[in-house]
N, C-alpha and C positions, 0 to 999 in steps of 0.2 A: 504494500500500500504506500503511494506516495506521501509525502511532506502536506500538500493541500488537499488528498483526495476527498472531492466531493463539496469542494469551497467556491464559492463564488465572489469575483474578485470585479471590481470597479478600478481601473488604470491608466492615468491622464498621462500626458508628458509623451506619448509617441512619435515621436518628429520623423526617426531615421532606426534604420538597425544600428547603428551605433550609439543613439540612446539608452538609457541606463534601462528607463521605462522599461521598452523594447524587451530586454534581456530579461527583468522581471516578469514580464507577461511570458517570454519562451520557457523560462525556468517554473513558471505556475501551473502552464500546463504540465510541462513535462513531469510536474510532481502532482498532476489529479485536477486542477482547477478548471473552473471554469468560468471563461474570462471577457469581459466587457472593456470596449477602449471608449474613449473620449477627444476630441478635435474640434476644430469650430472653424468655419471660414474656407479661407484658399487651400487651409494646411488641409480639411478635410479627404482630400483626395488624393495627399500624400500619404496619411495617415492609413486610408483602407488599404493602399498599393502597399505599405508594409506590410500589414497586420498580413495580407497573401506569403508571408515568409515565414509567419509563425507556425507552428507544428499543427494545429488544428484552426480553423476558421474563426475570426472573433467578431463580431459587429463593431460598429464604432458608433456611438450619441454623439450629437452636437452640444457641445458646453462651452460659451464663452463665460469664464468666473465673475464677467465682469457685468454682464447680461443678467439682469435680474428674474427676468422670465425665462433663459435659460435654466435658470438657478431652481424656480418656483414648480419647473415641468420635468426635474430631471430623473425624480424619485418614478416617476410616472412611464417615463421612457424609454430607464433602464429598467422599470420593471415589466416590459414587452418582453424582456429575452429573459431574467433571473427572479426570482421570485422574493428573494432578499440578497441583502451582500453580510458577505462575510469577511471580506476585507477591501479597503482603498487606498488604493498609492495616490499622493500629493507630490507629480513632478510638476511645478510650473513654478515658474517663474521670467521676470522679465524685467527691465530696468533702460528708459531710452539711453541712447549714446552718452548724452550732457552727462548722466550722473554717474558713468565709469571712465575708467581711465586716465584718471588725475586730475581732475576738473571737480574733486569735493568741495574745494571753496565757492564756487560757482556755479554750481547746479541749483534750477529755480525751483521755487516749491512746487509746481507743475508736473515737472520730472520726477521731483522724489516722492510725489503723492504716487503717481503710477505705479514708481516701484514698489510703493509699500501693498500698494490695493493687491496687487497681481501676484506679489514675491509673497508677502506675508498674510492682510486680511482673506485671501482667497481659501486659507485653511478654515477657516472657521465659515465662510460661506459654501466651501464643498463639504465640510460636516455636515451643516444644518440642509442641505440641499440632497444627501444621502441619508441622512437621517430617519425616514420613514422605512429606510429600508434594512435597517442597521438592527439590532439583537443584542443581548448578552451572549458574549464572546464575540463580540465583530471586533475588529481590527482596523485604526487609522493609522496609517506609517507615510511621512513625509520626508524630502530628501535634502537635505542641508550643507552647508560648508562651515565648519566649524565659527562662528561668530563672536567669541570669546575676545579676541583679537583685532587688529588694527591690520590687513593686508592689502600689501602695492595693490596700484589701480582698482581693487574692489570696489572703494568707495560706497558710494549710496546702497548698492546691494547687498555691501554688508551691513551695513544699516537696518536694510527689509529683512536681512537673513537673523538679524538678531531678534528683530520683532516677530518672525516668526517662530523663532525657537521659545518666546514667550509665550506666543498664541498658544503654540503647541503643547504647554504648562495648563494653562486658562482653559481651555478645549478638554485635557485632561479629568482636569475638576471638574467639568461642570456636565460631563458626559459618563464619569467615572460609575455615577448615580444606575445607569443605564446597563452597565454593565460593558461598555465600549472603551477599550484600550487608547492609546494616541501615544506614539510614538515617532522620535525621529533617526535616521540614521543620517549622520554625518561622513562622507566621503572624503577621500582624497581627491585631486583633481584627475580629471580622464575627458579625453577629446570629445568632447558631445556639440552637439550644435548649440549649444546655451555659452558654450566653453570659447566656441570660434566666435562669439561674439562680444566676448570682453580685449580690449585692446591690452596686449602685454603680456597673456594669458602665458607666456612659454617661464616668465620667470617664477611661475606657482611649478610647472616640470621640471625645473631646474631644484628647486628647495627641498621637494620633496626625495629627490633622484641623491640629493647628497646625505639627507638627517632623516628618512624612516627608518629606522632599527628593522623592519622586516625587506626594504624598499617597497618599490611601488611603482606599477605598471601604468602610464599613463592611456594607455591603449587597451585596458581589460576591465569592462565593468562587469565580470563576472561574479567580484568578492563582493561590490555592493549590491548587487541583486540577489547574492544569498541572503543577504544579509535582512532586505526586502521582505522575501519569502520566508522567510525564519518568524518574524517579527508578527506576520500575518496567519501564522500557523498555529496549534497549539500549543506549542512547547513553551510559548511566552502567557501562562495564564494570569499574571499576576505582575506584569510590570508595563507600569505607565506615567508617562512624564518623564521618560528616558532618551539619550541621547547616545546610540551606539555609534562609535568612533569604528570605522571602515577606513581606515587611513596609513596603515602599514607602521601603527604607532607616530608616528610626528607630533600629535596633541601633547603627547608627556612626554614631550622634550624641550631641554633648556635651548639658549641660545647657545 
């Protein structure tokens, strides 16, 4: 019997096979799941041409996080394909130009509103938007860059990535009631499409390539999509408000 046999999983962030998402959803299957995507827009049509690579067929919903009536219909039209969810990955996030890349003195509130709505508040709005469909034992697990920290060119997005790691807190409590986990795994860096879009991106391959104690593949999101799956599974019955470190240890180290 697999890891998720028999679970039904809700999972945003599909962009690319090289996606973290991606990996998570091939790894869910291959451990019994049964798995719902999410996309919105232009990317929709990217998104289904992937999902034809995963091991078994997946649908894909329209969810903009940002679309309130997205939000309001989601419980409703992912439940045409699952009957409830058993778990949902929170990859999204987004941050315009202005507010990466070295421009934190100068990024307008404009910019860093977006980042926060899409990077951070959208975990608490894809809760409460799956929510009807969620259980004791369901599983939120979202995917992070450790936010502790002040990192080159992140800027604003570390910002969002903090606020979300609080949401993630918040979300916690207040869903705990319910019987619904929320958890985060924090990542190493690895090439994704979110990755080609921060300017400077190579010197995060660089820091980690010299000071993980395990190193670290920048090219293999397979440790983080365990990690994903793990977290969605039941072996985790009793931890939440957690921040699992997938990062080849670099977090617990000095300078």
């Amino acid at each position: 019997m697999g890891l998720l046999e028999g679970k039904r999983l809700l999972i945003t962030g599909v962009l690319k096979d090289t996606s973290i998402a991606f990996h998570v959803a091939r790894l869910a299957q291959d451990e019994g799941a049964t798995v719902v995507l999410s996309s919105f827009g232009r990317m929709m049509k990217i998104t289904q041409a992937i999902a034809r690579r995963l091991p078994a067929p997946a649908p894909v919903v329209e969810l903009d996080v940002t679309d309130q009536a997205h939000l309001d219909s989601l419980a409703e039209r992912v439940g045409e394909h699952v009957e409830a969810l058993d778990g949902v990955l929170h990859s999204i996030g987004f941050a315009p130009q202005a507010a990466l890349g070295g421009n934190f003195l100068n990024t307008e509130w404009a910019d860093v509103a977006t980042a926060v709505q899409v990077s951070a508040f959208s975990l608490k709005s894809l809760g409460m938007a799956a929510r009807p469909l969620l259980h004791p034992g369901s599983s939120i697990v979202g995917l992070t860059f450790d936010a502790t920290v002040a990192w080159p060119v992140y800027d604003w997005m570390g910002v969002a990535k903090a606020a979300f790691e609080s949401t993630a807190r918040y979300l916690a409590r207040d869903l705990g009631a319910e019987g619904v986990r929320v958890n985060l795994v924090a990542a190493g860096p690895v090439r994704t499409t979110a990755a080609g879009s921060i300017p400077g991106f190579e010197a995060f391959e660089e820091t980690w390539k010299d000071r993980a104690p395990l190193g670290w593949d920048v090219s293999d999101p397979e440790p983080t999509a365990r990690a994903c799956c793990a977290l969605m599974s039941d072996w985790f019955p009793a931890t939440t408000a957690e921040i699992v470190h997938v990062d080849g240890g670099l977090h617990a180290m000095g300078a």
